[in-house]
N, CA, C and O atoms as a printed pandas DataFrame, in Angstrom:
     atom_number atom_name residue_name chain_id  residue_number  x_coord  y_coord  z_coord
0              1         N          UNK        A               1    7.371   22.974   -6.649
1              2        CA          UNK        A               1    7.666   22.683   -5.273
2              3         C          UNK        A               1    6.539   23.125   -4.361
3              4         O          UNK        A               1    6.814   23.299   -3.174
4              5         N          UNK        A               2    5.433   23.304   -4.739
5              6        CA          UNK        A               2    4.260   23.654   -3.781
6              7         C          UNK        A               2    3.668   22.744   -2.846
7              8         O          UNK        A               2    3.463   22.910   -1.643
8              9         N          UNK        A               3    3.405   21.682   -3.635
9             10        CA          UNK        A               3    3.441   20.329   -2.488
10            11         C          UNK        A               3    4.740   19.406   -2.455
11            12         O          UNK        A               3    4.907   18.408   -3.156
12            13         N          UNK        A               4    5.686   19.952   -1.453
13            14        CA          UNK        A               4    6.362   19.375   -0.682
14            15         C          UNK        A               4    5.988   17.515   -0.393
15            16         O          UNK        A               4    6.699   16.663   -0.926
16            17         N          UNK        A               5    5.406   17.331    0.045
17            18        CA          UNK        A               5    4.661   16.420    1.152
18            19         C          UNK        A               5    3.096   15.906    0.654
19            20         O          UNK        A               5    2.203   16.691    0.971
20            21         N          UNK        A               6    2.752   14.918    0.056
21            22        CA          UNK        A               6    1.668   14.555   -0.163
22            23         C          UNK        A               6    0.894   13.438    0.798
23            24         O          UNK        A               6    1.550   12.471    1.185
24            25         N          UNK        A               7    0.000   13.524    1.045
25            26        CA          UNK        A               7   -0.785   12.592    2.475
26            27         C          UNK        A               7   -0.675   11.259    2.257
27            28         O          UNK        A               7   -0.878   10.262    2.949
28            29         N          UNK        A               8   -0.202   11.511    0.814
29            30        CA          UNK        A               8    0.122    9.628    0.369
30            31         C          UNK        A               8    1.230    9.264    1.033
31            32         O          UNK        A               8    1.343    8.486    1.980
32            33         N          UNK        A               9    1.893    9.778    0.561
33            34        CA          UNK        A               9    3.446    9.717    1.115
34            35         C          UNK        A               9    3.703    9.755    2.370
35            36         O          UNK        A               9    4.704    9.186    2.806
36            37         N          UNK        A              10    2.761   10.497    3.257
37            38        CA          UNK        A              10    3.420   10.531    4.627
38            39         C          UNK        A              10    1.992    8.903    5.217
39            40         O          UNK        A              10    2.388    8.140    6.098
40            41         N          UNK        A              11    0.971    8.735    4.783
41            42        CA          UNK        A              11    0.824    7.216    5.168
42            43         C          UNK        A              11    1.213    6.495    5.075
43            44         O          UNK        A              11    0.882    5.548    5.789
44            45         N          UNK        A              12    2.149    6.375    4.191
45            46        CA          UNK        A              12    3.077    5.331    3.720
46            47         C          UNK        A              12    4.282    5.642    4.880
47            48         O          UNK        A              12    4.612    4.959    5.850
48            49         N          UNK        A              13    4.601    6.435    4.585
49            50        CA          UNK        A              13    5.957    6.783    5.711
50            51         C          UNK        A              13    5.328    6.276    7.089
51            52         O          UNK        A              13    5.977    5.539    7.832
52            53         N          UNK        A              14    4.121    6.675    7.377
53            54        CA          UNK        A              14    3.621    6.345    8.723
54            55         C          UNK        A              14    3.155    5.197    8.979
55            56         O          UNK        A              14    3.272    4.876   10.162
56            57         N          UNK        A              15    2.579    4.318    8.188
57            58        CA          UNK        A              15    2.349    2.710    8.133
58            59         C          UNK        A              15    3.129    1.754    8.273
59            60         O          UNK        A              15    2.859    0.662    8.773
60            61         N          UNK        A              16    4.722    2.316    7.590
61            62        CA          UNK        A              16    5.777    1.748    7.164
62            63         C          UNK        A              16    6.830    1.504    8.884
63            64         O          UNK        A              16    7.726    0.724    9.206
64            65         N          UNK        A              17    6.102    2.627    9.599
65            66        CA          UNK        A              17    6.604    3.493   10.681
66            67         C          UNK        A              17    5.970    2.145   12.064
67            68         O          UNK        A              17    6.657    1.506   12.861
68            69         N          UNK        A              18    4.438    2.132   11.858
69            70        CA          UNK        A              18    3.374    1.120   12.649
70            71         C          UNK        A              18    4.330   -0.252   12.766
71            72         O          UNK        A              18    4.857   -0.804   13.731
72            73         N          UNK        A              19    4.305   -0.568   11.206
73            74        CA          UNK        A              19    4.612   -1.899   10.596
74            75         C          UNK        A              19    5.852   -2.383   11.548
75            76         O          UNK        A              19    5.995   -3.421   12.195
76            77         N          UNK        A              20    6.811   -1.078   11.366
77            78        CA          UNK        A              20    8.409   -1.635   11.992
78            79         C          UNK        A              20    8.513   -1.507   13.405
79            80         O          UNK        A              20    9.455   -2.114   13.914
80            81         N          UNK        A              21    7.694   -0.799   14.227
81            82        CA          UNK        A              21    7.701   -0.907   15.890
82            83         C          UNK        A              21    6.757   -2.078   15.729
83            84         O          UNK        A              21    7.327   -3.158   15.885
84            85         N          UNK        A              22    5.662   -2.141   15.499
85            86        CA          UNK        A              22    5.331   -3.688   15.796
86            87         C          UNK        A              22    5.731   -4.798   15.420
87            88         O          UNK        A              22    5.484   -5.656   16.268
88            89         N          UNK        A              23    6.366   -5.276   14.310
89            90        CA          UNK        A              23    7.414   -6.312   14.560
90            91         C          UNK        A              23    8.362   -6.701   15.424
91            92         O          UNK        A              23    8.470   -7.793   15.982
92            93         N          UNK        A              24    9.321   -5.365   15.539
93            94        CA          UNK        A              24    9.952   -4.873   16.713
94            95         C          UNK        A              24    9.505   -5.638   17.937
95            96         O          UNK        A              24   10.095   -6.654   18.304
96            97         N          UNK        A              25    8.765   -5.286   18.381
97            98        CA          UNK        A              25    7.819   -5.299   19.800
98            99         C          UNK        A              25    7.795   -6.992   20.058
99           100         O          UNK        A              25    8.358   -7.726   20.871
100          101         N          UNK        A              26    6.759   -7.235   18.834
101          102        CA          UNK        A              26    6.471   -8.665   18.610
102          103         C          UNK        A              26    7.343   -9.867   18.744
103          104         O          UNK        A              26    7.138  -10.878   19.416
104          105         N          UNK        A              27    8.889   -9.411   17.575
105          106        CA          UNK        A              27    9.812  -10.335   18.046
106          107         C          UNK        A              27   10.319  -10.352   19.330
107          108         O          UNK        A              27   10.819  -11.363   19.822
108          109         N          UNK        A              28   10.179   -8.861   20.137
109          110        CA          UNK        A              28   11.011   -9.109   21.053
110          111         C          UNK        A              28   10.169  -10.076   22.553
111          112         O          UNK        A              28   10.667  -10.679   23.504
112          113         N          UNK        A              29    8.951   -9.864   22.202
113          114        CA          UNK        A              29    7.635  -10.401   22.427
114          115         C          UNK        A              29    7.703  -11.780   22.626
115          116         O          UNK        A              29    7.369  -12.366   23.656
116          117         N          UNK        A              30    8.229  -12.367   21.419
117          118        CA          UNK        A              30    8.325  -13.947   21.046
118          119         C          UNK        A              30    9.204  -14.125   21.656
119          120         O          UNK        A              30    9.018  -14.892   22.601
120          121         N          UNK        A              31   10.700  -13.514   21.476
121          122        CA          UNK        A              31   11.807  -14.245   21.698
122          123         C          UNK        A              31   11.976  -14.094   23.575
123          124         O          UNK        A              31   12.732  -14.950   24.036
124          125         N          UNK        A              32   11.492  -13.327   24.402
125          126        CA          UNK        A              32   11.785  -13.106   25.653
126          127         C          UNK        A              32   10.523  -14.392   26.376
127          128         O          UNK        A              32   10.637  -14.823   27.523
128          129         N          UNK        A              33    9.377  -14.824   25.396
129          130        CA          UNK        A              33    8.472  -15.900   26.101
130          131         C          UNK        A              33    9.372  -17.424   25.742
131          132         O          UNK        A              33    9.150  -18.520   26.257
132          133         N          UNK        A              34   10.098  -17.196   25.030
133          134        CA          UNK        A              34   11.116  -18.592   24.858
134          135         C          UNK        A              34   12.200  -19.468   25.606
135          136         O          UNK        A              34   13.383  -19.135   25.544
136          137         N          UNK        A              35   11.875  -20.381   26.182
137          138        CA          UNK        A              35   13.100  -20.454   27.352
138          139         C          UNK        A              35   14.252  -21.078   26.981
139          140         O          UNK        A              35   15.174  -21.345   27.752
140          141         N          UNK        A              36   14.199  -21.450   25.148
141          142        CA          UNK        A              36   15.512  -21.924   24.745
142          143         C          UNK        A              36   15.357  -21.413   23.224
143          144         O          UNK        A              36   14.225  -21.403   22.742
144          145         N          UNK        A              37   16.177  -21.097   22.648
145          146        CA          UNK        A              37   15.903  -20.235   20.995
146          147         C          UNK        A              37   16.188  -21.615   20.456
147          148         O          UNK        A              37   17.203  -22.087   20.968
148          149         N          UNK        A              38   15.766  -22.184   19.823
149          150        CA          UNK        A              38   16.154  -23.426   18.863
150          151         C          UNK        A              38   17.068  -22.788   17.630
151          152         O          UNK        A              38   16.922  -21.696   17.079
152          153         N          UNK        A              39   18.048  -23.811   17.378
153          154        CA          UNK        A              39   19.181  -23.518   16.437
154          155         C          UNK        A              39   18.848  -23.044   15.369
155          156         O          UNK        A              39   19.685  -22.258   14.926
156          157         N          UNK        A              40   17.827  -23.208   14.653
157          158        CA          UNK        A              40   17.889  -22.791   13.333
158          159         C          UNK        A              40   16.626  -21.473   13.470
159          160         O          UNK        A              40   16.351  -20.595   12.653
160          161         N          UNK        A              41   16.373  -21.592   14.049
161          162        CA          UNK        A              41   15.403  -19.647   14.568
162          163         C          UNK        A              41   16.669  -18.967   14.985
163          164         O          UNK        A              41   16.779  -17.883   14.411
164          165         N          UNK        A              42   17.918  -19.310   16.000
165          166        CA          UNK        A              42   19.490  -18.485   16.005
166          167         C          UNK        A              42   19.885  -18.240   14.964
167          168         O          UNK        A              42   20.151  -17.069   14.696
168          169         N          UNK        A              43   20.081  -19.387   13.897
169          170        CA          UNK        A              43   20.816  -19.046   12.768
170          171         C          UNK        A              43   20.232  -18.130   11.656
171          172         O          UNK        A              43   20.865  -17.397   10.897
172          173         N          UNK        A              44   18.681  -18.359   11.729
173          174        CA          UNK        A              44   18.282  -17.212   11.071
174          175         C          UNK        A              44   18.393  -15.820   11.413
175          176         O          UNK        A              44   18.623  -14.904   10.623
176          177         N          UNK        A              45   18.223  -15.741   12.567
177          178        CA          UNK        A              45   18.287  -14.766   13.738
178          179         C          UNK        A              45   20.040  -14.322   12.847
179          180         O          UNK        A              45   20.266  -13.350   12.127
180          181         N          UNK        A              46   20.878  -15.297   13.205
181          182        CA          UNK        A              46   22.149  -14.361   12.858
182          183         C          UNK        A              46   22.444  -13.688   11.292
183          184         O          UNK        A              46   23.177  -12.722   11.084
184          185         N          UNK        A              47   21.628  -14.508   10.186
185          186        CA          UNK        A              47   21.298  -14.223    9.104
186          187         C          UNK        A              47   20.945  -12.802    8.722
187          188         O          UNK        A              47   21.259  -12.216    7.686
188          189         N          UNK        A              48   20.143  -12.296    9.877
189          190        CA          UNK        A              48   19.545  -10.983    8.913
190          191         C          UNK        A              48   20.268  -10.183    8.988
191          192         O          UNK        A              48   19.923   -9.536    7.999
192          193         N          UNK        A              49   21.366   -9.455    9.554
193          194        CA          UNK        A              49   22.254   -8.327    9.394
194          195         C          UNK        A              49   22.819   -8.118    7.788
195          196         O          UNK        A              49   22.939   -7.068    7.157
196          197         N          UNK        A              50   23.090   -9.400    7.410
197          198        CA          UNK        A              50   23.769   -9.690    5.972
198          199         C          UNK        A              50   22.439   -9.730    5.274
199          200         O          UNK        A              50   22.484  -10.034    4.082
200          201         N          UNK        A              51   21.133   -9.449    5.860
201          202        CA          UNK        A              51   20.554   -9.852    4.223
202          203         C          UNK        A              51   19.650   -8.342    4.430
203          204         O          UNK        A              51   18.803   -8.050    3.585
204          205         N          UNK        A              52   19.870   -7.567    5.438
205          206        CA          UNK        A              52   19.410   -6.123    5.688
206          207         C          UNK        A              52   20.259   -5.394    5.172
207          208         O          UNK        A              52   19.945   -4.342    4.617
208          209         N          UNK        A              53   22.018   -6.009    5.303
209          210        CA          UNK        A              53   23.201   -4.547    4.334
210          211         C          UNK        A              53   22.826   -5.265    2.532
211          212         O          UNK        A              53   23.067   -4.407    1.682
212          213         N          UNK        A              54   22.429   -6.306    2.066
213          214        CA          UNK        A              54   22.233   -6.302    0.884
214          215         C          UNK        A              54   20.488   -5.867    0.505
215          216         O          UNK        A              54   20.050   -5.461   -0.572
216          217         N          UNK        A              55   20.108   -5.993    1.154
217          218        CA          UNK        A              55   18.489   -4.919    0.485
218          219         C          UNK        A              55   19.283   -3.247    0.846
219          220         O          UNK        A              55   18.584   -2.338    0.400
220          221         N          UNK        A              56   20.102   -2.935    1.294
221          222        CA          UNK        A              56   20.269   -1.529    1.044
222          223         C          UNK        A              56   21.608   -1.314   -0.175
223          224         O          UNK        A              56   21.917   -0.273   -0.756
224          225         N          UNK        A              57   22.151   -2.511   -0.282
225          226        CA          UNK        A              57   23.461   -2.483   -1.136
226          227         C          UNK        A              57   23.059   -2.955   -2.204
227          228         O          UNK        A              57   23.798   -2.447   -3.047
228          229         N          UNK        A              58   22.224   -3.725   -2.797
229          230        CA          UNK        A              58   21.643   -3.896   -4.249
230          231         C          UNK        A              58   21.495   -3.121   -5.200
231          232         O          UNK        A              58   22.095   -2.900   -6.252
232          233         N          UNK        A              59   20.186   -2.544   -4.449
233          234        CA          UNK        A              59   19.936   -1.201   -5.118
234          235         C          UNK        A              59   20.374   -0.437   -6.464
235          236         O          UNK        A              59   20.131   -0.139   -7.633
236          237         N          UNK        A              60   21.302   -0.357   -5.232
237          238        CA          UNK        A              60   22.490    1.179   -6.137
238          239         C          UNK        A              60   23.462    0.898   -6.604
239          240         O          UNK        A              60   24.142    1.649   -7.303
240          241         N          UNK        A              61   23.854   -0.819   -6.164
241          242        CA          UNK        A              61   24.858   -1.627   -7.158
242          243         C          UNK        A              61   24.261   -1.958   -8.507
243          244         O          UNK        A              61   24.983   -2.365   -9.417
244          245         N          UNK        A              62   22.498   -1.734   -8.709
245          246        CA          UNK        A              62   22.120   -2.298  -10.334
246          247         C          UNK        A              62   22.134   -1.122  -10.566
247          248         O          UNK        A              62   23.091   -0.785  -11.263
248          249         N          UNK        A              63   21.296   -0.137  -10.197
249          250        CA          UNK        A              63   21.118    1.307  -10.164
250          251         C          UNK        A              63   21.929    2.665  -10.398
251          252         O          UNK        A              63   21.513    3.575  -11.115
252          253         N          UNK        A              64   22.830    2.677   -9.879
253          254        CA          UNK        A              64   23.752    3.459   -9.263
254          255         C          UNK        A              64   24.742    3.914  -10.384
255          256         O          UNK        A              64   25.200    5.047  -10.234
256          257         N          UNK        A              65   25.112    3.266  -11.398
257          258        CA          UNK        A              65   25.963    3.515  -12.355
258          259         C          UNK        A              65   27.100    2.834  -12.653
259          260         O          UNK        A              65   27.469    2.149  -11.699
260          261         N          UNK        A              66   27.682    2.772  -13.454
261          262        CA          UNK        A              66   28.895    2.260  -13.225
262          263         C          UNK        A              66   29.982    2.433  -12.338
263          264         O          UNK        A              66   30.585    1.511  -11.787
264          265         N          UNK        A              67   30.287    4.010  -12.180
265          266        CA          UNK        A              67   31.131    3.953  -11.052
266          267         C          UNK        A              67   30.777    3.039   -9.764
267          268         O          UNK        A              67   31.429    2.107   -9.294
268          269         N          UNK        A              68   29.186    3.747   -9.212
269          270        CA          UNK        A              68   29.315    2.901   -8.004
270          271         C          UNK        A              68   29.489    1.270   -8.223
271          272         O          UNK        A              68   30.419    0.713   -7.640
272          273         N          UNK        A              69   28.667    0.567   -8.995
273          274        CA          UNK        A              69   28.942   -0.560   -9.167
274          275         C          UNK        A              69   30.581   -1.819   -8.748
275          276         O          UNK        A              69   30.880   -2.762   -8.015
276          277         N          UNK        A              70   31.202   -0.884   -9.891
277          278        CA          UNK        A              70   32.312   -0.740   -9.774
278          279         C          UNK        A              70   33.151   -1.304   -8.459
279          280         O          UNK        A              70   33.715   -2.353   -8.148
280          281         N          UNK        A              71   32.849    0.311   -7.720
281          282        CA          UNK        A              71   33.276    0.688   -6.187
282          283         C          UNK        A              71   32.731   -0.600   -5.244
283          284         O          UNK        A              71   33.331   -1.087   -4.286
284          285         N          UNK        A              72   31.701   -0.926   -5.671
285          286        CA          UNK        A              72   30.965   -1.881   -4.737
286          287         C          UNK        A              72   32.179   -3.299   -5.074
287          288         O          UNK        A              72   32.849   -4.042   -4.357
288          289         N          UNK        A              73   32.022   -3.168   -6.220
289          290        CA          UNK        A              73   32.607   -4.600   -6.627
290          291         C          UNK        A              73   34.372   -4.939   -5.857
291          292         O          UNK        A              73   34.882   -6.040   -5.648
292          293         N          UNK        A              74   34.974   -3.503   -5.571
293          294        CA          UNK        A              74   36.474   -3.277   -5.534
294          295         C          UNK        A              74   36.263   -3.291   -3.591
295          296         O          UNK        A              74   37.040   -3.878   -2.839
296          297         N          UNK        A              75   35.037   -2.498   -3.143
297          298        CA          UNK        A              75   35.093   -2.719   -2.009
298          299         C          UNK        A              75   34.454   -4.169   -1.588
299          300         O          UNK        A              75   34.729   -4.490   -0.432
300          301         N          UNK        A              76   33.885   -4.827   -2.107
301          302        CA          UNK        A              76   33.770   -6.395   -1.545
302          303         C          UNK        A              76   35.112   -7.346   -1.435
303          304         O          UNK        A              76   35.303   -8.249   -0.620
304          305         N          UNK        A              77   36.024   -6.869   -2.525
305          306        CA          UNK        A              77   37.383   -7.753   -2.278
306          307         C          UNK        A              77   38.033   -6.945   -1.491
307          308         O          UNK        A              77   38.451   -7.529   -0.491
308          309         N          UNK        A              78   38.292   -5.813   -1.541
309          310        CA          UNK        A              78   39.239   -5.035    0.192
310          311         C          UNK        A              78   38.392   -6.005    1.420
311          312         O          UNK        A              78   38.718   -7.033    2.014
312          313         N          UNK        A              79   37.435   -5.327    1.457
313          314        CA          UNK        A              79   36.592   -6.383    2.648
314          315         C          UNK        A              79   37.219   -7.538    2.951
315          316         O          UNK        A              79   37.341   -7.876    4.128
316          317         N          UNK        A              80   37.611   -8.156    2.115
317          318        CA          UNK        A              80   37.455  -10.013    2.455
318          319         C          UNK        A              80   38.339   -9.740    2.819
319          320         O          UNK        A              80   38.482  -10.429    3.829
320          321         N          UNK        A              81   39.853   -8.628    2.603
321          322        CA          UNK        A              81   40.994   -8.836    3.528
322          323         C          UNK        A              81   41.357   -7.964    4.579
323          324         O          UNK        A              81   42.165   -8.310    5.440
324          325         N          UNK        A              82   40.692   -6.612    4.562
325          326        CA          UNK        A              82   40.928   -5.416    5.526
326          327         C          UNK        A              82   39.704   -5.319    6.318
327          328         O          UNK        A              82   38.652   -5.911    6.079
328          329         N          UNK        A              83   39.909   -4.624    7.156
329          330        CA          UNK        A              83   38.484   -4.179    8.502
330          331         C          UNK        A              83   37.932   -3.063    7.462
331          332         O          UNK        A              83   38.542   -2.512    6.545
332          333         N          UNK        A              84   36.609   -2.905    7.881
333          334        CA          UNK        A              84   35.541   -1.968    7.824
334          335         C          UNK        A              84   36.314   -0.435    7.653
335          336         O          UNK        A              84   36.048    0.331    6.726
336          337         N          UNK        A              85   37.087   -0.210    8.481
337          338        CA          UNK        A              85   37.290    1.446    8.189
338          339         C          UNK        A              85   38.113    1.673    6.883
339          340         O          UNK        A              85   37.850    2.604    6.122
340          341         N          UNK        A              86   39.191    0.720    6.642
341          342        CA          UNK        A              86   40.203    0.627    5.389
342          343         C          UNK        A              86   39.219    0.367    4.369
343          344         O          UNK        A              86   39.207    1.440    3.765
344          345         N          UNK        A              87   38.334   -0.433    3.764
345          346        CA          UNK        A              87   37.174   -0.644    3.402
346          347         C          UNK        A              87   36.253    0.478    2.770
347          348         O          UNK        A              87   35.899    0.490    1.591
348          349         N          UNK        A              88   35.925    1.395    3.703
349          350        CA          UNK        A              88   35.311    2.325    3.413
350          351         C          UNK        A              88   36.204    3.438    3.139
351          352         O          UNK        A              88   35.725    4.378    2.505
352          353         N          UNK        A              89   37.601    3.505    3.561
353          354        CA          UNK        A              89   38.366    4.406    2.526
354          355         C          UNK        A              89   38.851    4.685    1.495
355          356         O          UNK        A              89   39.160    5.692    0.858
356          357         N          UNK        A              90   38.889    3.209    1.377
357          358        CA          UNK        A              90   39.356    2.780    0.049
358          359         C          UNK        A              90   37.933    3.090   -0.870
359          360         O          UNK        A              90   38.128    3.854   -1.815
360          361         N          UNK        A              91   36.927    2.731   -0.751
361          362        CA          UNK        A              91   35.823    2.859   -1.409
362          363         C          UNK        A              91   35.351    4.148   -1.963
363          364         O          UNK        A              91   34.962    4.372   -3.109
364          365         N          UNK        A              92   35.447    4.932   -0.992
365          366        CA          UNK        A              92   35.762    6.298   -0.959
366          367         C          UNK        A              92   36.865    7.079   -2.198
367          368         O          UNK        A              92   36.620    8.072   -2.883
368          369         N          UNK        A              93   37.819    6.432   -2.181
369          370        CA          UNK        A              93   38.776    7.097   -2.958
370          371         C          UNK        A              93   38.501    6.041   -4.663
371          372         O          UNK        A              93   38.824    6.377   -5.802
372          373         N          UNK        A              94   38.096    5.287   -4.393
373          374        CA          UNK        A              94   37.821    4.423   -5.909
374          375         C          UNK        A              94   36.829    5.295   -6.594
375          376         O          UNK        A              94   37.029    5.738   -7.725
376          377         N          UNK        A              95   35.688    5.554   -5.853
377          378        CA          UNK        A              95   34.496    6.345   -6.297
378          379         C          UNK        A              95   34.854    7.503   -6.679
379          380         O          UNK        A              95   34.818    7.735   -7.887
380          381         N          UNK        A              96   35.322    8.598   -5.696
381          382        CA          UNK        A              96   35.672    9.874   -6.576
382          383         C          UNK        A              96   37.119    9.684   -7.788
383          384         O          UNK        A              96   37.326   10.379   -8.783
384          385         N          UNK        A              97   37.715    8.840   -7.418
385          386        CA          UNK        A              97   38.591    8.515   -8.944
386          387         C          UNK        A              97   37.738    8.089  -10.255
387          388         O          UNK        A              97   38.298    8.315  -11.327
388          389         N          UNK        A              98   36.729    7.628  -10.289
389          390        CA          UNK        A              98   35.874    6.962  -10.993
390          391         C          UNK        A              98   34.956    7.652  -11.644
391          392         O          UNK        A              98   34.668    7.593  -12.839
392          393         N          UNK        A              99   34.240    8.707  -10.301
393          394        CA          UNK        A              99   33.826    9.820  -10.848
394          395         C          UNK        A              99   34.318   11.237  -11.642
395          396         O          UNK        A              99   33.745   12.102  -12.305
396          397         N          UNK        A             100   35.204   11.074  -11.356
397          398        CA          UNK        A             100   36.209   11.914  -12.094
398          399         C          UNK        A             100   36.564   11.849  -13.346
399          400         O          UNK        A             100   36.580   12.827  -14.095
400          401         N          UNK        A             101   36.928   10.493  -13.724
401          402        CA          UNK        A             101   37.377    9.794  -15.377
402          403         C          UNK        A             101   36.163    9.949  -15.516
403          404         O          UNK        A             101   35.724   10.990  -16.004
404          405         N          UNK        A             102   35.254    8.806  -15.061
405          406        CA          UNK        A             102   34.210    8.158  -16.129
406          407         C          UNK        A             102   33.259    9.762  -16.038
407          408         O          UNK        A             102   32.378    9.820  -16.896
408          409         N          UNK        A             103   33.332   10.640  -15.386
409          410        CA          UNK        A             103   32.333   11.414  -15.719
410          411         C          UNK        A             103   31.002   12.430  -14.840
411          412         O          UNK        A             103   30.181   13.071  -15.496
């Protein structure tokens, strides 16, 4: 544990850091010089929320083990019929049941 923190790592952290305020900036850049958003730049536009929770939900659904997998799989069908908070309780209680048996 002597190096904590390597200069690689924090350029990367800090590039990564550049990269995402200037896009940021840029789209907001583009989209405020636009005096009408054309439909399919909206629809992409409404697209990315769902394709930003699956680059963080992939992951750890191949990754993650079986339990989580699992959990992921049991909380996508609660989803399709309950709100977000039931959802994540339920998910919650699948996982530590899961973790518990399987290990």
């Amino acid at each position: 544990m002597e190096n904590m923190f390597h200069m690689q790592t924090l350029l990367i952290i800090a590039a990564g850091a550049i990269a995402t305020y200037l896009t940021r900036v840029g789209g907001y850049v583009f989209i405020t010089r636009m005096k009408r958003i054309p439909p399919r730049a909206e629809a992409a536009l409404n697209a990315v929320p769902a394709a930003v929770l699956t680059t963080l939900v992939a992951p750890a659904a191949v990754t993650g083990g079986l339990d989580v997998s699992l959990t992921m799989a049991i909380a996508l069908l609660v989803g399709l019929r309950l709100s977000l908070l039931p959802m994540l309780g339920i998910g919650w209680i699948v996982v530590m049941v899961l973790r518990h048996f399987i290990g």
